[in-house]
Phi, psi and omega in degrees: 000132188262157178294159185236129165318152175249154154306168160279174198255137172282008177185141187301336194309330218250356167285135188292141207291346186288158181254151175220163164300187170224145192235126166261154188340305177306323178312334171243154182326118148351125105035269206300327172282334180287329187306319162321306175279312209304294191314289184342276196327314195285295131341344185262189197257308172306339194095199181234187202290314192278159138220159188284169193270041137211062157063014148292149193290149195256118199272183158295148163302150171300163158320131179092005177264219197287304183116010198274337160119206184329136161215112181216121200268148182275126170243198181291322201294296205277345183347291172318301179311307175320302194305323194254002163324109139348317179265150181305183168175139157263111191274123180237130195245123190043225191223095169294162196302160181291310161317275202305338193276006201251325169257348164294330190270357179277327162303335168231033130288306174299352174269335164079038159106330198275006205235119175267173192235151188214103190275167169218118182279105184303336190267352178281300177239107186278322206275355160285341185264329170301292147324305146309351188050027193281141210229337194229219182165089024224139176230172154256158202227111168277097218227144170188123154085051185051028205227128168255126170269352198131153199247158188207079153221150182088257199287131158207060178273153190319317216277319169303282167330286210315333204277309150321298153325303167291009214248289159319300167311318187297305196289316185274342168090066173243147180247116187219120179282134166245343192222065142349272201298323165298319152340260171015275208289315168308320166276249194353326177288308194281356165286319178307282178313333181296321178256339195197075165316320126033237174306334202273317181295328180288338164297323190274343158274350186280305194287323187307316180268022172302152173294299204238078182256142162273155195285335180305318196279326160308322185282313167333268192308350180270328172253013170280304172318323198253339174280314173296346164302301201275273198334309180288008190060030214242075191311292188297357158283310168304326197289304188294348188278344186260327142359274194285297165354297186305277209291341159266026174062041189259134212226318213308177226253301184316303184299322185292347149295347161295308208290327198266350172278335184296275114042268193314293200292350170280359169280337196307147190228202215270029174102224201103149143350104175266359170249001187268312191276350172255350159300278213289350145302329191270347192259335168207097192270002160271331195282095190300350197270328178259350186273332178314302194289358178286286180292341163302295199308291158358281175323306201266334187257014160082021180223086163323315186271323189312327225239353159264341171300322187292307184302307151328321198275336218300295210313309199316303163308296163267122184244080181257164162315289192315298182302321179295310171293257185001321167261350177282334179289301165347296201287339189291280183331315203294314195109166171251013161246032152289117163349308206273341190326303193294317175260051069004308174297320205290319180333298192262027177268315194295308188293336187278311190256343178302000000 
């Protein structure tokens, strides 16, 4: 049996120190169609591909068990079939840890049956490990029609599993939550800055340092970090925490709400009155030079939707550059889980285009 090329890999975390070819992607059945043939397969009359080892075909589990789908360990019999399965699987090498086998069965709860598991003892068939290029044990393996699309070996540490888990949920088009509890505490936090940045910041640090983060949630709590920084006036710590965003290409709706509070706080002017600026807002209420220094303030002295209420009348009236980015930075600022968010967007869609 000659080695079977690896795919590239979706992410360096998971590459092997070894040089291997790379088979590109287009060669094989989509991701998302082997999960499809998998459902086929399953639905057909004939059965599914494996079979146990004495070469009966191997079915879904019955009702009422976990629900996780296929399970069949590789012999001398079934090696091949496996190997020329058509549909994803997951090749499991030797007996990974209780964390990791805990987040591999939520990865195929979310496949709903279709991603079957295939154990493998590497010292029972070396020249299949060989083939496969497998160096450790234990690990996993995403595998179809003998082609590894990515790996989970040598380092399997929590945080490393997790990635692995999201890498694999991303290639088959599955969605698997790992951070329940975290979600929470990341919502709580982010309720939490609006009265007492602070406290809200020790949270988003608290959560940054777990071990066993999935990365949204790390950039969630990392742009959590840098909006309590500017409530704390503390720019250039915010500034450098939205950099390294930036330069990893992190997008989610929370950094742009860093990024557009960053935008308001370079507005901030030398202070004033705030009922002297909603007088002079309100006597010219077209004039982005006096309603800007209004809506900052608003903003920042903690009344946000007042400071996007203003910033609308701003728009409605002028529909300049300047008034449009000044409420979209408002609109920004709130975040997306604010009351006002959602119709706050419908305002100012209505005010721009209406």
């Amino acid at each position: 049996m000659q080695p079977v090329g690896r795919m590239a890999l979706a992410t360096g975390r998971f590459a092997s120190r070894r040089t291997a070819p790379c088979v590109s992607m287009l060669k094989v059945t989509p991701w998302h169609g082997m999960l499809r043939a998998a459902s086929g397969q399953a639905q057909s009359k004939a059965g599914p591909g494996l079979v146990d080892m004495r070469g009966s075909p191997v079915r879904s589990k019955t009702p009422g068990d976990d629900g996780l789908g296929q399970e069949v360990d590789m012999n001398a019999q079934n090696f091949q079939q496996v190997l020329a399965s058509p549909s994803a699987l997951l090749l499991q090498v030797g007996v990974p840890s209780e964390g990791i086998m805990k987040k591999v069965n939520q990865l195929r709860a979310a496949a709903q049956g279709r991603l079957p598991l295939v154990r493998f003892d590497p010292v029972q068939l070396p020249q299949v490990a060989q083939a496969l290029q497998i160096q450790s044990s234990p690990a996993f393996l995403l595998l179809a029609r003998g082609q590894v699309a990515t790996a989970l070996e040598g380092d399997l540490s929590p945080q490393t599993a997790t990635t692995f888990v999201e890498t694999v949920a991303k290639m088959l088009g599955l969605q698997v939550d790992l951070a329940a509890n975290i979600t929470e505490q990341l919502s709580e936090a982010e309720e939490q800055e609006w009265s007492d940045a602070v406290t809200a910041d020790t949270l988003f640090v608290r959560i940054s340092e777990q071990a066993d983060l999935p990365m949204d949630a790390r950039v969630r709590a990392a742009a959590g970090r840098a909006r309590c920084a500017l409530r704390g006036n503390k720019e250039e710590e915010a500034r450098a925490i939205i950099s390294e965003l930036e330069k990893a290409d992190r997008q989610g709706a929370e950094v742009k709400q860093a990024t557009a509070m960053l935008r308001l706080h370079l507005l901030v002017g030398r202070g004033g009155n705030i009922e002297e600026l909603r007088l002079a807002a309100s006597a010219a209420p077209g004039d982005v030079s006096v309603v800007q220094p209004c809506t900052v303030a608003l903003f920042w002295a903690g009344h946000p939707g007042e400071a996007l209420d203003v910033g609308l009348k701003l728009l409605r009236r002028k529909r300049s550059d300047a008034s449009r980015e000044l409420v979209l930075s408002l609109l920004e600022a709130l975040g997306p889980r604010h009351p006002r968010s959602a119709s706050a967007r419908k305002s100012f869609n209505s005010a721009l285009f209406v």
